[in-house]
N, C-alpha and C positions, 0 to 999 in steps of 0.2 A: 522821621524828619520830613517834613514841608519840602524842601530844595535840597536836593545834595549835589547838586554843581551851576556852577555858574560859570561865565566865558567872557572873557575881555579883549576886545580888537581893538591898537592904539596904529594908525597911520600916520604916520609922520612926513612931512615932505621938507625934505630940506636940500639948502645948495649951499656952498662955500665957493670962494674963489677957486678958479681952476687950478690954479700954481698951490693950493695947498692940500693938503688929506686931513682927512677925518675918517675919528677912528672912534667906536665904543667900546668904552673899558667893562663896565657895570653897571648892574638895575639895584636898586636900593626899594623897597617894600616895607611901608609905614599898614599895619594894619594891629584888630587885636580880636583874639581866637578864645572861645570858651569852650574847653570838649568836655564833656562827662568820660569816666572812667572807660579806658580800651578803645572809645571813638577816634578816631587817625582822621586828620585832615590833613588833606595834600592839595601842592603848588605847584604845576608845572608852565614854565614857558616857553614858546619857541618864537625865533629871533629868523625874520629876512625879509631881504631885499626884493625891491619889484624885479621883474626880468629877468630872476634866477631860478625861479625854476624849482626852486630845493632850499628846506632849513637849513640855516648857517650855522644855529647852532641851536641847544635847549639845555633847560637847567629844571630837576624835579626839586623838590621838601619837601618833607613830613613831618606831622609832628602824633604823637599819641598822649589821649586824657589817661588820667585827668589831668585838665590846663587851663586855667583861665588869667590871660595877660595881654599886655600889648608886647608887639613885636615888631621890630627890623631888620630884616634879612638882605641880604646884597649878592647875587648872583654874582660872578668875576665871571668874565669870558676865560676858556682851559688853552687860548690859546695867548693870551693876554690882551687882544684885542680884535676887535673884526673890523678892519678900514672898507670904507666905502666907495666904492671905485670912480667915481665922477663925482663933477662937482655940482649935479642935480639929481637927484633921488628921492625912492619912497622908501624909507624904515618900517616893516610892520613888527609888529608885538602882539604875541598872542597870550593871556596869561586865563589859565583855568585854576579854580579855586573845586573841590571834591569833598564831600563826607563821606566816610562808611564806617556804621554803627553794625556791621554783621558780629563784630565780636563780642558786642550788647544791645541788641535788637531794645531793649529799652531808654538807651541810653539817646544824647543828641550831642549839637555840637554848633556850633556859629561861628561865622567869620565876618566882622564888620569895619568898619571904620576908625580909624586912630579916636578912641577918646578925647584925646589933647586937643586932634585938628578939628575931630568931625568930618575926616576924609579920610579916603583908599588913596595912599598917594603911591609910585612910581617915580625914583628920580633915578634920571641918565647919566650917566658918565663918560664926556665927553673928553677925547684930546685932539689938539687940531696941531700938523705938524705941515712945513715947508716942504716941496716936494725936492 
C-alpha cells in the first residue's frame, strides 16, 4: 500500500451568546472504503477544546475486507454530549484514517471520498440550550 494513514485537524472557532450553551452531540462521516480480503481500515477521532489541556473525548471504527462501499458512521458522544464552557472557543477535531494489510501482505485497501458528493464530509451535531 502507497499511504496507510492519513491525519485530519478541523479547528473550529466558535461563540454563542453568553446567556446560552452549547453543546456536541455527534460527528456524522460521509466517506466510501474499498478493502481487499482481511485488510482492516480504521477511524479513530479525538475531540477538544483549546485551554484544556486533555482529550474530551474519542471514538475508534473498524472495518475488515473484503468491502467495497460508501459509508456513514456517527460518532455519539458516551456521555450524551460535551458543552462548551464559554461562549468563545476553539473546537479541535482530530480524525485519522489507517490501513493494515499484515493479514495479506498482498492485499490493499482505500478510503476516499463520498461517490455521490465527491467529498470527505464531517457533519456536527450541534444543540444550543438557555442557561
Amino acid at each position: 500500500m502507497r499511504e496507510r494513514r492519513k491525519n485530519c485537524n478541523i479547528g473550529l472557532m466558535l461563540s454563542h451568546p453568553s446567556d446560552w450553551a452549547l453543546g456536541l452531540h455527534n460527528l456524522t462521516y460521509s466517506k466510501y472504503i474499498t478493502l481487499d480480503q482481511k485488510v482492516t481500515a480504521t477511524q479513530k477521532t479525538s475531540i477538544w477544546l483549546d485551554g484544556e489541556g486533555k482529550i474530551a473525548t474519542q471514538f475508534s471504527s473498524s472495518w475488515i475486507g473484503p468491502l467495497s462501499t460508501a459509508l456513514t458512521s456517527t460518532d455519539e458522544l458516551q456521555s450524551g454530549i460535551l458543552w462548551l464552557p464559554d461562549d468563545k472557543h476553539t473546537l479541535y477535531i482530530n480524525t485519522q484514517f489507517a490501513l493494515d494489510n499484515s493479514q495479506n501482505i498482498a492485499g490493499s485497501g482505500m478510503i476516499k471520498a463520498d461517490p455521490t458528493t465527491g467529498k470527505h464530509t464531517v457533519d456536527l451535531g450541534f444543540g444550543i440550550s438557555p442557561c
